[in-house]
N, C-alpha and C positions, 0 to 999 in steps of 0.2 A: 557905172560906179556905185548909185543907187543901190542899184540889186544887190550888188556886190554886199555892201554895207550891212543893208536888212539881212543877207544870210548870216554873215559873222553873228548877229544880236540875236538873229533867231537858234544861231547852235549854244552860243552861248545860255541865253535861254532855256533852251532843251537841256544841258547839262546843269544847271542849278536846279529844273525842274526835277530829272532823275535822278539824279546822283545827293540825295536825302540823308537823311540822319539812318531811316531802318535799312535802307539800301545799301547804303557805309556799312552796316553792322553788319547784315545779312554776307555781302561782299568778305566781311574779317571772319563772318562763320566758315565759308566757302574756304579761304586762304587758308585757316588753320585744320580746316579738313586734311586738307589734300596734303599739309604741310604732315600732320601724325601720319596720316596715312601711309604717308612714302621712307618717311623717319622708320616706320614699323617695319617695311618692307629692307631697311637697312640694317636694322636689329636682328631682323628671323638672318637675313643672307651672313651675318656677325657671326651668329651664334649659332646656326645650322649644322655647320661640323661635326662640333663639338656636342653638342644634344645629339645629334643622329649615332658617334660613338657610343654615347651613353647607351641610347636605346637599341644597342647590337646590330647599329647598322655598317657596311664595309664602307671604309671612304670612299668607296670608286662609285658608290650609288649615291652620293650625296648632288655630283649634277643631273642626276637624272631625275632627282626629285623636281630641281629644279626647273628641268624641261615641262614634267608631269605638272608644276608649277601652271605656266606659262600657259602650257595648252588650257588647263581647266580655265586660267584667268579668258582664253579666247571662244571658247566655249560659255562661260557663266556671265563676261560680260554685255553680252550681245542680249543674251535670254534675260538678265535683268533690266537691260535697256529699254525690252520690248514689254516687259511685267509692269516699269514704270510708267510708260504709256498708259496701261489698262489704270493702275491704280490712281494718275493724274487726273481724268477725268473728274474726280471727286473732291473737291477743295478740302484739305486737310488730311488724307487719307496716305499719302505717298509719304510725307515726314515720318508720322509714327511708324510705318513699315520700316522706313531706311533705318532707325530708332532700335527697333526690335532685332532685325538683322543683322544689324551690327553690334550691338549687345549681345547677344552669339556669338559674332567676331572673335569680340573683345573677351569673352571668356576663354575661346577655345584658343588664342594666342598665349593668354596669362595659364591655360594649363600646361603648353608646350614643354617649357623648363621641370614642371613636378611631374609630367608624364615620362620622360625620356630616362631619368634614373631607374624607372624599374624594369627595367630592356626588354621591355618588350616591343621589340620592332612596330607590331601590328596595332597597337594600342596610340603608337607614336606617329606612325601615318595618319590612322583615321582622325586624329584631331588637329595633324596639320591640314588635311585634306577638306575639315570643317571651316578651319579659319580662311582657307585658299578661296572655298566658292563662296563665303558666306561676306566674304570683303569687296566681292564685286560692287554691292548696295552701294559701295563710298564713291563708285569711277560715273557713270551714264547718268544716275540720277538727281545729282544735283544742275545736270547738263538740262535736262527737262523741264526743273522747275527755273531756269533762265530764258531757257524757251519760252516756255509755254507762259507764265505770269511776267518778265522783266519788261519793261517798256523798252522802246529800240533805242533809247540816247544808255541808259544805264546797263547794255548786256554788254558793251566794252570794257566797264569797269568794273562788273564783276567777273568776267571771264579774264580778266588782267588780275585781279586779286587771287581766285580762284590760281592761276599758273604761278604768280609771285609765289605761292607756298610749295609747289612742285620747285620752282628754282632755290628757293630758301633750304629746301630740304638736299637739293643733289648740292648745293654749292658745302655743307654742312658734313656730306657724307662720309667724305674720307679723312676726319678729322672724328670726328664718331668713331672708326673702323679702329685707328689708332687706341682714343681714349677707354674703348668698350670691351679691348680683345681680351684682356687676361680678366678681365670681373666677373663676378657671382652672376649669370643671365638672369636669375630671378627679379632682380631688380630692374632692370631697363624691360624687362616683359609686361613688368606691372607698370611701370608707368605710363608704357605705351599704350596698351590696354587701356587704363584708364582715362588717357588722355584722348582718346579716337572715340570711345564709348561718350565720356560727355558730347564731345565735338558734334557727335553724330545724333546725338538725343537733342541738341539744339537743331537741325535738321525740323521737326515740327515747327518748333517758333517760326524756322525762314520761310518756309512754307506759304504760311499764313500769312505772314508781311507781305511776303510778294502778291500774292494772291488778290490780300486788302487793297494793293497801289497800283495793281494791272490795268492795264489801260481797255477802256470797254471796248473796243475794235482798234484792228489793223490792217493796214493793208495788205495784202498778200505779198510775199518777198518775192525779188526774182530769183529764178534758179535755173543759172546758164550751165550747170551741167549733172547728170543725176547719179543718185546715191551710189550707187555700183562704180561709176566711174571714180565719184569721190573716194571710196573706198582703196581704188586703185593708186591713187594721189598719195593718201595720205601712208599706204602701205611701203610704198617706193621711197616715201619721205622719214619715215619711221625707218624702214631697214639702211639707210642712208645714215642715218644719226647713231646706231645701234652700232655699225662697224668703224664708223670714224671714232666717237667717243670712247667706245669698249675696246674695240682693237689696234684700232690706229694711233691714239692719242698718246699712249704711253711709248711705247717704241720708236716715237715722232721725239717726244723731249727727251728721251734716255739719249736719242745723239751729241744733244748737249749739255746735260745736267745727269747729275749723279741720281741713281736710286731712291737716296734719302729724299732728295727736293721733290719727286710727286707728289708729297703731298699738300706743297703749296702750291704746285702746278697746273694740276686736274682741276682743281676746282676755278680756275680763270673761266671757263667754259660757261659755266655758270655764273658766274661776274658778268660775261656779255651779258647774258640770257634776262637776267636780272635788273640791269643797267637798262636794257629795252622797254620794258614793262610799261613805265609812263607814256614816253614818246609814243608806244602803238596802241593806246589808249584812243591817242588825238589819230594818229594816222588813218586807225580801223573807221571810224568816226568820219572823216572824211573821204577816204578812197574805197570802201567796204574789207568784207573779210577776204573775199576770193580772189582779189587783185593783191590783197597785204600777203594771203599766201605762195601764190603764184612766184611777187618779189622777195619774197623768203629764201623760196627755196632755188632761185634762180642766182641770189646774193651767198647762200649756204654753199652751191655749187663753187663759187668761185673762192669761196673761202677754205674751203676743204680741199682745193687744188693746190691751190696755195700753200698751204697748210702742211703740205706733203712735198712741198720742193722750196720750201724755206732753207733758206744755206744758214741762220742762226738764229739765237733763243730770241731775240729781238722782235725779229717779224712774225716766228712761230707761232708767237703769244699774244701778238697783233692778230695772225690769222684766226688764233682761237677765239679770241673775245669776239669778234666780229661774225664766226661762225656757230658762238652761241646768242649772240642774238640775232642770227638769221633763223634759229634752230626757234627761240620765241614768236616769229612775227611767223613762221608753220605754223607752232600751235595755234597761235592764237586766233589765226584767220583759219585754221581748222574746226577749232571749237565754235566759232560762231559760224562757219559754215554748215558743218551739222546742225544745229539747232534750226538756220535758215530752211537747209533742205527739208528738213522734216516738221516745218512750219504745216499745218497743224497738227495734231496728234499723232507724228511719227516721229518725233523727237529724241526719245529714246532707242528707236533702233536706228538709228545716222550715228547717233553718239554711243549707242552700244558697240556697232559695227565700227566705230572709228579705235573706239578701246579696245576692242578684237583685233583690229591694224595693229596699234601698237604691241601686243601681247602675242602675235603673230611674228613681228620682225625679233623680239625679245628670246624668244624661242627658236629662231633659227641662227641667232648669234650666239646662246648656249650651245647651241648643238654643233657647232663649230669647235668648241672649244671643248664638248666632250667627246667629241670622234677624234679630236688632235689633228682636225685640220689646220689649227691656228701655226702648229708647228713645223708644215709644209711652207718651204721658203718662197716656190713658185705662186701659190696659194696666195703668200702674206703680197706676197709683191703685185698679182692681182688687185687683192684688197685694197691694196693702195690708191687706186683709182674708182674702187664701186664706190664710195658717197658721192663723189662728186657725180659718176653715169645716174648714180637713183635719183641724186635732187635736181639732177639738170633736166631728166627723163621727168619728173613731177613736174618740173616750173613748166616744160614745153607742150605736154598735156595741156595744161590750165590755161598758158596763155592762148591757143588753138582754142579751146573751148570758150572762151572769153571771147575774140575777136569772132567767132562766130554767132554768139550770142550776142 
């Protein structure tokens, strides 16, 4: 009972000791990263049509941009992941990169909108194709510097802030899509812009706080299963979230609510997801990350079954919320999974390769919908069932690798 006692005061302990005033901020850098960043990525997917008409392009090449999207995103963020590795090594040196990078970003998004009126198709590519590779800087590498510099009580709670701004921004989204469709693009380009470019010039400062409050040694993490395999987890879990959310969801509440109401609907997904954040702060904390993922996606499984044989909007919306916060305790025991696997200076390629995962399943759930498979009924009625085979095939993975280890 003793023991017992001393560990409560000693986590407790550990969590006042990490979880700091620069830690706090550094964490709200993190959140409002990821939070523009994905805002941004809501803005281009808004206003993409319509800028690609401008610039003489046929609407039927508009998703294919977006594949070409995807894939570089799978391509660029793996090689950034691995770039920030080299440039980690050097305390201070990885901020101002991400800094300057994304300041590029942030130009070649804000010229999108003045590019496209002069149609020139080719002029209008190559500076979406600039902002596409050049926004990787924003995904792997802030993963690195929680690796590599957070102490082990405070990488719960900045990879929980860090996600809180990716849930802030998906819960946000289709309420944007509404407010943003018929306005001048110029405007929301620049702001975005704007707002990602500061976001990410503070990127230096975090740096260096983490850096200053790093703990002089650690002990080597364990790692019950290796990166490859990881990747495999997290790709099954990714394309699992990709067909439920993107293709399942909407088809699922259209049986009982009218067209209008999606757009109070969709976003419950993200109310789970969100609603989780705290609670797997402590969880991750005490049961690790590969056990929290494991029961993620072993919970997401049953939810997305569910989810899919709800006889009304009552439970549906039950199984969604519950299935977006199984979709949070993935990531989040993903994102610290990476970091662990790649404890020491591999960090960035666990966490490039995990954003490759995702930007891999993202790209095959476009390409669904630009071949017009989505509109094969056999096809859909399949579908019905892949998230739950992907995330129950992830949990069963993990757990197998866990009890072996």
């Amino acid at each position: 009972m003793a023991q017992r006692i001393d560990r409560r005061a000693a986590l407790r302990h550990t969590a006042r000791a990490t979880m700091n005033m620069p830690t706090l901020r550094t964490g709200i850098v993190f959140a409002l990263l990821q939070l523009f960043f994905t805002l941004t990525w809501t803005v281009y997917v808004i206003f993409l049509p319509r800028l690609a008409a401008e610039a003489g392009i046929a609407k039927s090449w508009v998703i294919w941009i977006l594949v070409a999207d995807q894939l570089v995103f799978l391509i660029a963020d793996w090689a950034m992941g691995v770039k920030a590795d080299r440039s980690a090594r050097i305390v201070g040196k990885l901020g101002p990169q991400i800094g300057l990078i994304t300041l590029i970003s942030a130009l070649a998004f804000l010229a999108m909108p003045l590019a496209a009126p002069n149609g020139s198709p080719l002029l209008f590519l190559a500076v979406t194709f600039v902002w596409t590779i050049t926004s990787s800087a924003l995904r792997a590498p802030p993963l690195v510097l929680i690796g590599k510099y957070a102490a082990a009580g405070a990488k719960p709670w900045l990879s929980g802030l860090w996600l809180l701004g990716l849930g802030i921004a998906g819960a946000i989204a289709p309420y944007l899509t509404g407010l943003l469709r018929d306005t001048d693009p110029r405007l929301p380009f620049a702001l975005a812009s704007i707002a990602v470019a500061l976001t990410a010039w503070a990127m230096a400062w975090a740096e260096r706080k983490l850096a200053a409050s790093a703990p002089t040694e650690s002990a080597a993490p364990a790692k019950p299963l290796s990166i490859p395999l990881f990747l495999i987890v997290v790709a099954l879990a990714a394309l699992g979230f990709q067909i439920h959310f993107s293709l399942n969801s909407a088809p699922q509440y259209l049986r009982y609510a009218a067209p209008a109401e999606l757009g109070q609907l969709m976003p419950l997904f993200w109310v789970g997801f969100n609603l989780a954040m705290l609670p797997l702060t402590w969880i991750i904390r005490r049961h690790g990350d590969f056990k929290v993922l494991a029961a993620g996606a072993a919970i997401g499984a049953v939810a997305v079954l569910f989810s899919a044989q709800a006889g009304a909007l009552g439970p549906l919306i039950t199984a969604q919320v519950i299935a977006g916060a199984a979709w949070a305790a993935v990531m989040f025991g993903a994102f610290g999974a990476a970091t662990t696997l790649g404890h020491t200076g591999r960090e960035g390629f666990s966490a490039g390769g995990m954003h490759s995962m995702f930007a891999l399943a993202a790209m095959l759930r476009i390409l669904v919908i630009a071949t017009q498979f989505n509109q094969d009924k056999e096809l859909m009625q399949a579908l019905t069932w892949a998230p739950a085979l992907c995330w129950g095939a992830a949990a069963l993975l993990m757990i197998a690798r866990l009890r072996r280890a």
